[in-house]
N, C-alpha and C positions, 0 to 999 in steps of 0.2 A: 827555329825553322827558317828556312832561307827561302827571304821574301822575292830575291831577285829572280830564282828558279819558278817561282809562282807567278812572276811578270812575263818570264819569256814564254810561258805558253798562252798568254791574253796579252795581244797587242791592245785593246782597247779595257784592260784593266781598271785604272782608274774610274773609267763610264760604270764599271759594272760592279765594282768594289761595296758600296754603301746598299747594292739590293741581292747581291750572293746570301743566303741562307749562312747564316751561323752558330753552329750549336755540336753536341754532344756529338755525334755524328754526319755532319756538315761535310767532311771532305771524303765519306762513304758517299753521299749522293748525287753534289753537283759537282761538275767539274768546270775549268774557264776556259771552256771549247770556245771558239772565235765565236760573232756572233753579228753578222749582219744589220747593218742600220741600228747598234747599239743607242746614239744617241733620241732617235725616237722612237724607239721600244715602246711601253706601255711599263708604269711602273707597278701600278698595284694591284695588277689583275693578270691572268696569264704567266703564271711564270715558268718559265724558258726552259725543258727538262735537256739535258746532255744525249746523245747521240752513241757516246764512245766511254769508257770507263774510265776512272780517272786512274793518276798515279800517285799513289798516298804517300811516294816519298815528295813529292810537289806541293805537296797541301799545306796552306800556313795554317800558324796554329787554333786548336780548337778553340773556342769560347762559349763560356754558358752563361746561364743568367745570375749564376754569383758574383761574376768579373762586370755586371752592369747593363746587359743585354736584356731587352724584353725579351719574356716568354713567349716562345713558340710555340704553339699550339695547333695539332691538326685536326680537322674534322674529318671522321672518317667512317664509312657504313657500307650497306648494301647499298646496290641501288633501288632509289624511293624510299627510304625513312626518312627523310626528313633534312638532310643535312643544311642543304641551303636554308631552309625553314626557320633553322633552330639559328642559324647565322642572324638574319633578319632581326630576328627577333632577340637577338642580344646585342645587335647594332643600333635595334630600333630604327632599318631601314627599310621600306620596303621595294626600295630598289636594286637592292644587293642580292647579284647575282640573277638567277632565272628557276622559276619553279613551274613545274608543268606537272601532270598526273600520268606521267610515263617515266619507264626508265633509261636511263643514262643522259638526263637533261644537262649534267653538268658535265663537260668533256675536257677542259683544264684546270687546273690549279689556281685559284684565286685569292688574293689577299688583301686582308681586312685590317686594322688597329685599332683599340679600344687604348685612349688615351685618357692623361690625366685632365679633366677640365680646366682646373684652374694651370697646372703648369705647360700643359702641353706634352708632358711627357709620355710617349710611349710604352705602355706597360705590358700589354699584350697583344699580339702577334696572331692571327687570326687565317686559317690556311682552310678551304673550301677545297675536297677534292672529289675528283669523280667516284659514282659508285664503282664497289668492285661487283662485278658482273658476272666472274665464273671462277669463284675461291679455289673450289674439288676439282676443278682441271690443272688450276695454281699448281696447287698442292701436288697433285699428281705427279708435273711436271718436276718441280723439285725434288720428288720424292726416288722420281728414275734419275734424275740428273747433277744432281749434290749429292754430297758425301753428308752421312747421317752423322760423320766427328767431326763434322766442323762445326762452328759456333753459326749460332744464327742470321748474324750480317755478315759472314762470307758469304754463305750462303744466299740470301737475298742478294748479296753482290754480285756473283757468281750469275742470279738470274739478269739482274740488270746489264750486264756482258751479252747477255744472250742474245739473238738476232731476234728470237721471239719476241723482246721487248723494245724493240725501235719501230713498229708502224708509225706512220707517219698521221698529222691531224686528219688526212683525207683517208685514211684505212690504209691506204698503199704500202706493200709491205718492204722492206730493206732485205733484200738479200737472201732470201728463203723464198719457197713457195707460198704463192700468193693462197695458196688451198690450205695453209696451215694455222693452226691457233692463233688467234691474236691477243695478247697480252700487255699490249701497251697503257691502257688505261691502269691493270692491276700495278702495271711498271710506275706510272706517275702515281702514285698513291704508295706505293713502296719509296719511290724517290725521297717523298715529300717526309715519310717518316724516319728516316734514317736524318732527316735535316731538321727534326723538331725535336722540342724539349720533352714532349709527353702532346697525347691524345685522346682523344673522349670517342666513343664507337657507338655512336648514330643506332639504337634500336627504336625499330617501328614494335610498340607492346601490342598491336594486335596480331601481329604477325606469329605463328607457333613456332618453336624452336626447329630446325631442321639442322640438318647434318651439314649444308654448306654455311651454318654461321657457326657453327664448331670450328670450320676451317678455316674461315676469316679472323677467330677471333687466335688459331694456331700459329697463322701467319704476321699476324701482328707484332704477336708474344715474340718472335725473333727477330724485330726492332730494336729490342733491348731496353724500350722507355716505358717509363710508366703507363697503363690504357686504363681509362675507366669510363665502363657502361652507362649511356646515359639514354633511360627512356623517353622515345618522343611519343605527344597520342594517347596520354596516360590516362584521359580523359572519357574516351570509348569505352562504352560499357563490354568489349569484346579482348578488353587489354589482359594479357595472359603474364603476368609480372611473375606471381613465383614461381613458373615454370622456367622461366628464362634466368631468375636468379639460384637458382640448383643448379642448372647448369652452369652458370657463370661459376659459381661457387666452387665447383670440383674440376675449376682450371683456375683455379684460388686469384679469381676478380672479387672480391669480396666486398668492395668499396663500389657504389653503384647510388645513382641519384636521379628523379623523375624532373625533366623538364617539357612540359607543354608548349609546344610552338604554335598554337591555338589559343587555348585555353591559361592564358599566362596568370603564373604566381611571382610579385617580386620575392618573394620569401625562398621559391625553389631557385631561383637564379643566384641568391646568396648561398645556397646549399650548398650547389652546381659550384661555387668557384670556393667554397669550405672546404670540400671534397678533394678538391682537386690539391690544395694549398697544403691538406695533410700526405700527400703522395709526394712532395717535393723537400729536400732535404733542406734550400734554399726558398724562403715562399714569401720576402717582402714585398717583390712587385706585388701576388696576388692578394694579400694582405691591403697594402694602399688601395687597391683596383677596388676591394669591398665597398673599404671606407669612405673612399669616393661617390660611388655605384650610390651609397645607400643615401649619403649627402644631396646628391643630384637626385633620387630619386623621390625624398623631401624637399626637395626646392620646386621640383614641378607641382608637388600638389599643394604647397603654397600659393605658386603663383596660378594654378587656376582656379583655388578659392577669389582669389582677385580680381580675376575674368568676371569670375560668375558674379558676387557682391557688386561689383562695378558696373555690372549691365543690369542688376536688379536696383539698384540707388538710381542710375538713370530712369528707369521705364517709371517708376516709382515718383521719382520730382514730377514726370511728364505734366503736364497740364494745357489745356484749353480755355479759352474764354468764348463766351459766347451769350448774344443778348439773350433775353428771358422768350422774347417771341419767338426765335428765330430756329427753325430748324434743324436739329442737332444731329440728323441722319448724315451726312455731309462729313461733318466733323469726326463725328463716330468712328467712319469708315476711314477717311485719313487717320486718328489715331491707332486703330487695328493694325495697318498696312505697315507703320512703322516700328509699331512693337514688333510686328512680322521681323521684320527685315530688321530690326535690331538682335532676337534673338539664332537669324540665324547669323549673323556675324557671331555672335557672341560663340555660337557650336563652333565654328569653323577656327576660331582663334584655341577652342581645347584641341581641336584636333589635329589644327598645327602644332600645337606646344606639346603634344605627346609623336608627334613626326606621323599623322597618319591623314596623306594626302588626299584631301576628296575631289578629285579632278581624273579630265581620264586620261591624262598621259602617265598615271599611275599604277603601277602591272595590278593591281588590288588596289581600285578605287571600293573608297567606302560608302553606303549610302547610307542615308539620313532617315531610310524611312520611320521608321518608330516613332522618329524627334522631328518630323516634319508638322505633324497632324495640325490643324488648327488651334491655337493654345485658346480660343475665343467657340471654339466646338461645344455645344453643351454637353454632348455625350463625353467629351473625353476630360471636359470637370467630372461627370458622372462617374466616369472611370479610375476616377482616382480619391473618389471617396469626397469630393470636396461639394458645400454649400454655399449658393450664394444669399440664402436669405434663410430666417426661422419662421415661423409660423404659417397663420392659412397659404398665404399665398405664394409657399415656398414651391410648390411643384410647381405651378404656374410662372414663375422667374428664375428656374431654377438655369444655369447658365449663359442667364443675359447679366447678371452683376449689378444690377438695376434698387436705388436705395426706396424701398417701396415710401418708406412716409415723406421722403421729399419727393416723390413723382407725385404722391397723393394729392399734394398740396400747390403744385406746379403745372406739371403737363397733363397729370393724370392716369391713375394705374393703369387704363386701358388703352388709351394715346402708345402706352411708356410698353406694353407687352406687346403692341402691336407692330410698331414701327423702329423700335430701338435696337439696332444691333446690341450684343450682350459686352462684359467685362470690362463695362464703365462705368463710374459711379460721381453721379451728379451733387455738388456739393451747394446749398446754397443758405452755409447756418451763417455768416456772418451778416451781422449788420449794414455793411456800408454794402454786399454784396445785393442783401435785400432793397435796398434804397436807390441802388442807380439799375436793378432790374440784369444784373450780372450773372451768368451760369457760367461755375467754373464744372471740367470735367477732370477726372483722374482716371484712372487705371484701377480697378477697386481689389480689395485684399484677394477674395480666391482667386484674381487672375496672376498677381503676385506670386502666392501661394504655390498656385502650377508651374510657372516658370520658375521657381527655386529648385520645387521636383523634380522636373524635368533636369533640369541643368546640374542636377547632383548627381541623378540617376545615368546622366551621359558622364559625368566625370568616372562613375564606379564602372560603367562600362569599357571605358579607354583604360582605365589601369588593369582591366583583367582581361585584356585581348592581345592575343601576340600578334606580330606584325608579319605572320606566316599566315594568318586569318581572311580568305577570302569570300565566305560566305556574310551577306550584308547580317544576317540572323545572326551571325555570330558574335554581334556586339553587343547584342541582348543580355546581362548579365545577371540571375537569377542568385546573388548569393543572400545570405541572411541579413538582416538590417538589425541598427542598432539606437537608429530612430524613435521616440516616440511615437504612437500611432494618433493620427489626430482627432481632437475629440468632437470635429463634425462629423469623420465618418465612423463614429458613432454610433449617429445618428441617421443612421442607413433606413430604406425602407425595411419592411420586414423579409419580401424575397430577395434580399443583395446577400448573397452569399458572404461569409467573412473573409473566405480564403481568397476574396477578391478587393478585398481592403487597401487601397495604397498608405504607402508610409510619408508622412509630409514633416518636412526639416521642424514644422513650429504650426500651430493652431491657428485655423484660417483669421480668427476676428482677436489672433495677441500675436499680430506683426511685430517684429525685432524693433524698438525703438529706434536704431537708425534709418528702417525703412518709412517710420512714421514721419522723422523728422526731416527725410527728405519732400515728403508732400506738402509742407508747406517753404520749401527751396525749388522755385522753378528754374533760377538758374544754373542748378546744379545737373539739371539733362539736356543735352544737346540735341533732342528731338524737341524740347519747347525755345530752346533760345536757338539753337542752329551754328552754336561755337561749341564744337566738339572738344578741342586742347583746352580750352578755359572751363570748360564744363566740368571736366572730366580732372583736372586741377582743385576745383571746389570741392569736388566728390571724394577725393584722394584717401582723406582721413577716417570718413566713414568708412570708405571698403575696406579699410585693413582692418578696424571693428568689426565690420558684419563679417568678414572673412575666417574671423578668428570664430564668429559664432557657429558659421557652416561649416567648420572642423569641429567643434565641440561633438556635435553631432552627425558626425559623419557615420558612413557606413562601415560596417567591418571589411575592411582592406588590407 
């Protein structure tokens, strides 16, 4: 193909050369119509639809993803299924793009890259487009205006010619009656597929089948690429799946895969690109893209077992000193305050490392409620099944953390119930401790115990949440556990229902030996010495230990 005839119709070719669309059908859809203020365009969002048809003796040559090119990929639907959603939520952004509960929120073509982590390479090609809004008028229109023996992308082409398909971003129509059809959205979405390698078609499963996605999915089909149906929403008790797969079926889409842009499975997103990788003749990119995908997607729950192990070795070292007289209300409340505000850094570090911003310049800020609660609550020790003492006087301390036979012999159990904030636990067995009249304080095992739950039960929530997710309830995550159940709550009153049992990593009073033998290393938490870097250096060894134990027993994920 003569590269030079393809210069003379783009004077600013070069500028535009590295972001023109190139693929199987690349020089059916864009052409290198001149294009104002090339050099500050927008590269990776909006991209530029042509105006005028092109001239296929002009077009250099094709390239696909055999010859080295990432995959192209369009997303493509009705409007309102999902499409940006499901983007989000395979970028793991949730600032990509714009999602509203109306239709036609997306109004250009936008684009995305899912790259190799460690190379950098660009593997997949990620195209956002508008809904199609009025398929059966599409159709229609084709149907009086093309020739039923032409092949499909004439046809399509034929409509992209058409005057009906140049409105302008403001509606303003080109050339025709301003009273007439407008079809330029369905135009940019037909563009965009004659310039991708293959598409996936965005269904809403609650939606019932109607006769306009017959025709969207008619109009696809004479793209000529591969399309495969992908359910969003599959999670609704209202999702109508084999009604939609009958039909798919007897327009022989017969490859079709469930992705939740809610309710996230990593398991379905590996599906989602299996699926797709057997529809391509050529499938190493999405081959690496897995193997990557699935690599990264084990590195992150490594490293927030590390988060969590690391903030529990700290609060755990914590310790206080304080004379034997001397008022321990004071103390108490400063050591609360900073497990507080340790454990909410600790949330906020999972929730960055899975990309889910809790701030409100966030289009879907997340909130925290659930994991806010007071972790020093006695109801919400209650609530998860955990004890902080056996015997008579367990109801009576039951979420103060309070060691009854050293209060007994100290302050005194009733001093110790009355005035003591709860989930500390006064230590005073050694000798020298006894002899210069020393109280040390700690953090005692069920407060421990709770912040491991808690902070596992947030980890299984963020791996099962899509980043399309803007209900704060919908971080809640109810799936089965594979936990031990602990055998304090057990030992439940007799009206604690079972089905309200929490699951605890490990038994309130047989702490992980690393967490043991942080209690006697004070300078291993930087809430008792106040050097964070060196603290947390001393700590380093344990947490990959305790880290390894809170995967042992992880949740089924």
């Amino acid at each position: 193909m003569n590269h030079d005839n393809k210069k003379s119709l783009d004077g600013n070719n070069d500028n535009r050369e590295n972001d023109k669309p190139k693929s199987l059908f690349a020089d059916k859809a864009y052409e290198a119509a001149p294009m104002a203020n090339a050099e500050s365009a927008p590269r990776s969002h909006n991209l530029q639809e042509s105006s005028e048809e092109p001239d296929p003796s002009h077009m250099p040559l094709k390239k696909t993803i055999a010859s080295g090119e990432s995959l192209k990929l369009a997303v493509v639907g009705h409007t309102n299924t999902g499409k940006t959603s499901i983007l989000r939520t395979l970028l793991r952004d949730v600032y990509f793009g714009e999602v509203k509960n109306e239709a036609a929120t997306t109004r250009h073509v936008e684009r995305a890259q899912l790259t190799d982590s460690q190379t950098g390479e660009v593997l997949v090609t990620l195209y956002d487009t508008p809904g199609l809004e009025d398929a059966s008028g599409l159709m229609d229109w084709l149907e009086d205006n093309t020739a039923s023996r032409r092949d499909g992308i004439e046809r399509l082409q034929q409509f992209l010619a058409a005057d009906i398909a140049q409105a302008s971003d403001d509606g303003a129509a080109h050339d025709y009656d301003s009273q007439s059809y407008d079809y330029s959205q369905e135009a940019k979405v037909v563009r965009q597929l004659l310039a991708s390698d293959m598409a996936i078609y965005v269904v809403d499963a609650r939606e019932p089948v109607l006769g306009k996605y017959k025709d969207e999915l008619a109009i696809l089909s004479w793209a000529a690429i591969p399309v495969m149906p992908v359910f969003n929403f599959t999670d609704s008790q209202d999702a109508n799946i084999d009604d939609w797969q009958t039909m798919l079926a007897r327009r022989n889409l017969h490859i079709s895969t469930r992705f939740d842009s809610v309710a996230f499975e990593f398991e379905d997103e590996m599906r989602l690109w299996q699926n797709l990788a057997t529809m391509l003749t050529h499938s190493e990119r999405l081959e690496q893209l897995m193997a990557r995908r699935a690599e990264d997607w084990a590195q992150l729950y490594d490293e927030a077992n590390i988060i969590i192990a690391d903030f529990l070795l700290n609060v755990a070292a914590f310790v206080r000193e304080i004379d034997e007289d001397d008022d321990p209300m004071p103390v108490l409340q400063q050591m609360q305050e900073a497990v507080r505000q340790s454990e909410r850094t600790m949330q906020h570090s999972l929730l960055n490392l899975y990309k889910f911003y809790d701030n409100a310049v966030a289009a879907t800020p997340l909130e925290l409620q659930a994991y806010q609660q007071d972790p020093f609550d006695p109801e919400l020790l209650k609530s998860y099944g955990i004890r902080t003492t056996s015997g008579a006087a367990a109801g009576a301390l039951l979420g103060l953390g309070i060691d009854a036979a050293a209060l007994g012999t100290t302050l005194g159990l009733g001093a110790a119930i009355g005035g003591i904030a709860g989930g500390l636990l006064s230590n005073t067995s050694s000798i020298a401790d006894k002899i210069t009249g020393v109280k040390r304080l700690y953090i005692d095992p069920a407060t421990l115990t709770l912040l491991a739950t808690r902070a596992i039960d947030l980890l299984t929530a963020l791996r099962h949440r899509g980043h399309a997710a803007t209900d704060a309830t919908q971080l809640l995550y109810k799936g089965e556990t594979n936990t031990f159940e602990s055998s304090d709550s057990a030992a439940h009153d007799d009206e604690t229902d079972d089905s309200n049992r929490s699951i605890t990593p490990w038994p309130m009073h047989k702490l992980p030996s690393e967490l043991k033998k942080a209690r006697g290393k004070p300078q291993w938490s930087s809430l008792s010495s106040g050097k964070s870097e060196q603290a947390q250096l001393l700590r380093a060894d344990m947490a990959w230990s305790l880290s390894a134990k809170l995967q042992s027993n992880k949740r089924a994920d």
